[in-house]
C-alpha positions in Angstrom: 107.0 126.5 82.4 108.2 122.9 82.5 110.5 121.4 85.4 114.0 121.4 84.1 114.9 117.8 85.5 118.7 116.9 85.7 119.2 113.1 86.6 122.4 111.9 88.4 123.9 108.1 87.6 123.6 106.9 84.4 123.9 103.4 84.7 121.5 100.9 83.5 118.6 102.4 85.7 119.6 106.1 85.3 119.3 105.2 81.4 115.5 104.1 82.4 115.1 107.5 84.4 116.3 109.7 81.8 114.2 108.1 79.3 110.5 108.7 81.5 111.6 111.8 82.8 112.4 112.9 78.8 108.7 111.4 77.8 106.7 113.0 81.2 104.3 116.2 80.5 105.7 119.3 82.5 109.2 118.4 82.4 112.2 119.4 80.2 115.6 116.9 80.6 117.9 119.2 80.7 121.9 117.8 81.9 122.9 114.3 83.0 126.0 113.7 85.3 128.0 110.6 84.8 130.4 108.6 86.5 133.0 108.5 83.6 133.8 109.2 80.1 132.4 105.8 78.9 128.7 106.7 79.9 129.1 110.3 79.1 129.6 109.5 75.9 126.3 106.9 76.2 124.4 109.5 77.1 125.5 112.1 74.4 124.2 109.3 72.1 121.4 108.7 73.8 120.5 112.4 74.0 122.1 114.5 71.8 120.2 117.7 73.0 121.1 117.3 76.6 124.0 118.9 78.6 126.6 115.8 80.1 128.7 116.3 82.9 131.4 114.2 84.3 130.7 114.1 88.2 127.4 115.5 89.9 128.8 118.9 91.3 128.8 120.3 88.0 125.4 119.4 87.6 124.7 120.6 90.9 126.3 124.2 90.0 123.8 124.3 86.7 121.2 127.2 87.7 118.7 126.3 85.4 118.3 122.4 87.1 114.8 122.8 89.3 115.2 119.3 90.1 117.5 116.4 90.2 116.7 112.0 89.9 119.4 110.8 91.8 120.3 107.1 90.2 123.4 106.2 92.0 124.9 103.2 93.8 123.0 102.8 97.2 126.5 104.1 99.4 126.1 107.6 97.8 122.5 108.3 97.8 122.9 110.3 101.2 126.3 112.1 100.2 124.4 113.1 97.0 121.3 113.8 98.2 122.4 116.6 100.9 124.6 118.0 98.3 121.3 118.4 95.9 119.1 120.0 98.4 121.5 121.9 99.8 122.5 123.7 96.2 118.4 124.5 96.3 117.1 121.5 94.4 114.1 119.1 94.8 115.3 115.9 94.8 113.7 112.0 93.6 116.5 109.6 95.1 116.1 106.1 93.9 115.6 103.9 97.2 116.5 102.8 99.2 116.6 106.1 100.7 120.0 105.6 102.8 122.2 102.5 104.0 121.9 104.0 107.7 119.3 105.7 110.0 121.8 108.6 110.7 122.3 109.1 106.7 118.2 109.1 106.3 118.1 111.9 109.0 120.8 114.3 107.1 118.4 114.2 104.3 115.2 114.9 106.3 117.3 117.8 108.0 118.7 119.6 104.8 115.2 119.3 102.9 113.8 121.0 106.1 116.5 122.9 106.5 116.9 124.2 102.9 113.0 124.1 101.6 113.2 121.3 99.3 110.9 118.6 98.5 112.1 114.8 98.9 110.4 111.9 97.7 111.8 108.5 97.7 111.7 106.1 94.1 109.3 103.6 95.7 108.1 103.0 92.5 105.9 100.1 93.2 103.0 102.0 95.1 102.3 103.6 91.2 101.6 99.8 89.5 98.3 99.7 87.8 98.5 96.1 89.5 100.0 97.0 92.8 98.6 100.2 93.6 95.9 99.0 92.6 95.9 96.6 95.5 96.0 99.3 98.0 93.1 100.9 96.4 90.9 97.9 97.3 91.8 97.5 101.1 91.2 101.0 101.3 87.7 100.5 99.9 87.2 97.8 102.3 86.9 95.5 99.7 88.6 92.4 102.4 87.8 93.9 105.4 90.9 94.7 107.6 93.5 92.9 106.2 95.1 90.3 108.3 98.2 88.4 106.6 99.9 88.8 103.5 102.8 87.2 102.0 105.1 88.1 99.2 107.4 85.9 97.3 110.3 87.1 94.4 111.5 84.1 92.3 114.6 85.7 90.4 117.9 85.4 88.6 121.1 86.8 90.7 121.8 90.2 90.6 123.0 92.1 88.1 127.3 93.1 89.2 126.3 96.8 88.7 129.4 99.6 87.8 132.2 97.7 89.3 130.3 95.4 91.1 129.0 97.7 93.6 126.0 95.5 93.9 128.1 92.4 95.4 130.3 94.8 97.7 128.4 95.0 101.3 130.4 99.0 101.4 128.9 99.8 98.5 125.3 98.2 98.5 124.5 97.8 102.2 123.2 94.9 101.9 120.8 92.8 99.5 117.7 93.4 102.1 118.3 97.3 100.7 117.7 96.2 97.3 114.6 94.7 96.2 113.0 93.7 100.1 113.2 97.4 101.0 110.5 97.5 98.3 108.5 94.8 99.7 108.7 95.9 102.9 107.0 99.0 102.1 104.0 97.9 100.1 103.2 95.6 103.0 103.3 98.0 105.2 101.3 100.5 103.4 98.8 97.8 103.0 99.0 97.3 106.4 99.1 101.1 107.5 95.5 101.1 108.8 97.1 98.8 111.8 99.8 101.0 112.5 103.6 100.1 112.0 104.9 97.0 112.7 106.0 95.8 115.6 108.5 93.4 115.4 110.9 91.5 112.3 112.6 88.2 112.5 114.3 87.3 109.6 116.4 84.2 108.0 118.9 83.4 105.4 122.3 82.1 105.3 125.1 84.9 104.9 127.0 85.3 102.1 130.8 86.0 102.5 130.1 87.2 106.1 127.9 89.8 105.3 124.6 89.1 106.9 122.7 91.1 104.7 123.7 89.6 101.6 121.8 86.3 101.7 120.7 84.4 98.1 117.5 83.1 100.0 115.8 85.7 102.5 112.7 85.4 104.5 111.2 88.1 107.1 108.4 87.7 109.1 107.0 91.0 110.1 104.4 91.1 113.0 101.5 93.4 113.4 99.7 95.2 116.3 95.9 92.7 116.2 97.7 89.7 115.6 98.4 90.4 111.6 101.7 89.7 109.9 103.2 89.5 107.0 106.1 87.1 105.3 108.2 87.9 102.1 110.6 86.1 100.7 113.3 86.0 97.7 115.6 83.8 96.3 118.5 85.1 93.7 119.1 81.6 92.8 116.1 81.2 90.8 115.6 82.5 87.1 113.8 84.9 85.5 111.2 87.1 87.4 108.6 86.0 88.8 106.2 87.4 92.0 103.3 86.4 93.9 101.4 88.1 96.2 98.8 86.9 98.7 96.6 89.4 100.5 94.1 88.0 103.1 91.6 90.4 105.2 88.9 89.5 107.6 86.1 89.3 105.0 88.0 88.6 101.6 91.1 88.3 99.7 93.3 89.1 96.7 95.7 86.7 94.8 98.1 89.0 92.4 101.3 87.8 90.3 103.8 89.0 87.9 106.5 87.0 85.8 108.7 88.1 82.9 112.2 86.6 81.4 113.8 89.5 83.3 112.8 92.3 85.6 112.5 94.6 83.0 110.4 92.8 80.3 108.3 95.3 78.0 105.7 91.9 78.1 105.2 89.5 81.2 102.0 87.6 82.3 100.4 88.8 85.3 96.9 89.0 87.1 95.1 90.4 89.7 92.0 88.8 91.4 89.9 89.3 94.3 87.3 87.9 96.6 85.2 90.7 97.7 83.4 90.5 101.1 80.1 89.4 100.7 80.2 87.8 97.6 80.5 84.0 96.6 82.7 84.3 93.3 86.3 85.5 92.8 86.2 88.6 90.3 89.9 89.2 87.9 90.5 92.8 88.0 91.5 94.4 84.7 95.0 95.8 84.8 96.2 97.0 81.4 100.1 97.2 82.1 102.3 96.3 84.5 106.0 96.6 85.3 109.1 98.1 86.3 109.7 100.7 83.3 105.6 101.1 83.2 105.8 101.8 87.1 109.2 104.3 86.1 107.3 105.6 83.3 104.6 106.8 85.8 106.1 107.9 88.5 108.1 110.8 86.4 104.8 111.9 85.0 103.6 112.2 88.5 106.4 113.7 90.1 106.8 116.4 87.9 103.0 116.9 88.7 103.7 116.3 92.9 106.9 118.8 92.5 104.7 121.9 90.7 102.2 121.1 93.6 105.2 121.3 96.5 104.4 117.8 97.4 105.8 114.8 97.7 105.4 111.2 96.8 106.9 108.7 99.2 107.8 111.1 101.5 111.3 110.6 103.7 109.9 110.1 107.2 108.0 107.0 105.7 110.8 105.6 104.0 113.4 106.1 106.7 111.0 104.0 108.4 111.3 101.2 105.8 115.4 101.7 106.5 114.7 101.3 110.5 113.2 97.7 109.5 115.8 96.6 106.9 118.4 97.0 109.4 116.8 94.9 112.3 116.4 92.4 109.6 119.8 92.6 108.8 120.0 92.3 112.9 117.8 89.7 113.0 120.5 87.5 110.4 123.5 87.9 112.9 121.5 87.6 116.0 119.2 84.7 115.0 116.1 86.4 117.3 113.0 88.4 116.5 113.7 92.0 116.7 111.3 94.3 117.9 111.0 97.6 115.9 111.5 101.0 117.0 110.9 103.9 114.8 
């Protein structure tokens, strides 16, 4: 019996979900819920076959839905999200899991409370290329890692659905955007040292909002002396990361770079210097990107959901909301802020 998948938002990125949730083994797309009649009738186009409604509580009400991608502008996720698992369904929310610590906790307490699963859209950890970073410190291919640093050279974002992405009400801030995802693969990297300690972060505020910088730095601080830097610029253009992974007996070099985010064909490459050995080594990596990573993670949710398991569970990414807001701190305070989870 397949998962009957309803997805919520169907903006640019709910288009993406609807598509890899349509193509995954196990699962049957079976409504959508729109904002208005303008992408309603997108995604009657798009998918002919598939129930539309206008606003997610008659989605919600639809007793065949098992499960629900949530694909919404960042200030909803939390209304959304209780409302899902409270009408009995399991629930992917696109990160970042909530704009506020007491928002992230609702949703932990109503999954609990109710007997859902949760997983957060950390999409990232299910690269070929990133993931396949982990896999590597895990085999103890560098030794314990000691420093990494992350850098995202980019265009500026995209308005979203009436701009919601430029309004600090709406959004949160820019740190809950793309950092959020950064944060999180450093510290599962890093999640053999424990959590992090501490964040101190810089950029100049845009419009008074101190988490909406064009050029962000953070500086996270690990128990043993490790730490770990990402940056971003939106004042760059097209798409382009770099990754730098150093442990105590080797290292890894990894980047990515496409005309946009979402190119079906970048350039990227992966390469290591194991412990032990004098040469550098390229590791093959067929595919990489965001709608590969999106692709993936609706086959393997559908497989985590028929398990009754999760993903990215809640409890770690509230913990990657507990360190984008004392880096949104750390802007208006101008100070190192130590983390408590």
């Amino acid at each position: 019996m397949p998962i009957r998948f309803g997805v919520i938002g169907y903006g640019l990125w709910g288009r993406h979900h609807a598509a890899a949730i349509a193509k995954a083994p196990g699962a049957d797309l079976a409504a959508i819920a729109c904002a208005s009649e303008e992408t309603a009738a997108a995604a009657h186009r798009d998918f002919p076959g598939v129930g539309v409604d206008i606003g997610y509580e008659s989605l919600l009400g639809r007793r065949e839905i098992d499960a629900v991608a949530i694909v919404v502008p960042n200030h909803l996720h939390a209304e959304i999200g209780v409302a899902a698992l409270a009408a009995g369904k399991d629930v992917l929310l696109e990160k970042p899991m909530a704009t506020t610590i007491e928002d992230c906790d609702r949703l932990l307490n109503t999954a609990r409370s109710h007997g859902r699963l949760l997983t957060i859209g950390h999409e990232l950890r299910l690269s070929a290329q990133y993931g396949k970073i982990k896999a590597l410190i895990d085999a103890g291919e560098i030794g314990t890692p000691a420093y990494a640093a992350f850098s995202l050279f980019r265009f500026p974002f995209r308005p979203g659905s009436g701009a919601w992405r430029y309004d600090a009400r709406r959004v949160g801030s820019w740190i809950l955007e793309e950092p959020v995802h950064f944060f999180d693969f450093v510290m599962w990297y890093f999640e053999i040292l424990g959590d992090p300690l501490s964040v101190q972060a810089f950029g100049a505020a845009r419009s008074g909002s101190a988490g909406m910088s064009e050029n962000f730095t953070a500086v996270l601080r690990f128990p043993g002396q490790a730490h770990a830097t990402i940056t971003e610029t939106l004042a760059g253009f097209e798409y382009h990361q770099l990754l730098h992974v150093v442990g105590r007996e080797g290292s890894i070099r990894s980047w990515w770079s496409g005309t946009l985010d979402r190119t079906l064909h970048p350039t990227f490459e992966l390469r290591i210097a194991r412990k032990g050995q004098g040469h550098v080594d390229t590791v093959p990596v067929e595919r990489s990107g965001e709608l590969v990573e999106l692709e993936e993670q609706a086959r393997q949710v559908v497989t985590a959901f028929a398990e009754r398991r999760v993903l990215v569970s809640g409890a770690e990414a509230r913990k990657r909301i507990v360190v984008c807001l004392a880096a949104e701190q750390s802007l208006r305070e101008a100070r190192e802020i130590p983390l408590r989870f």
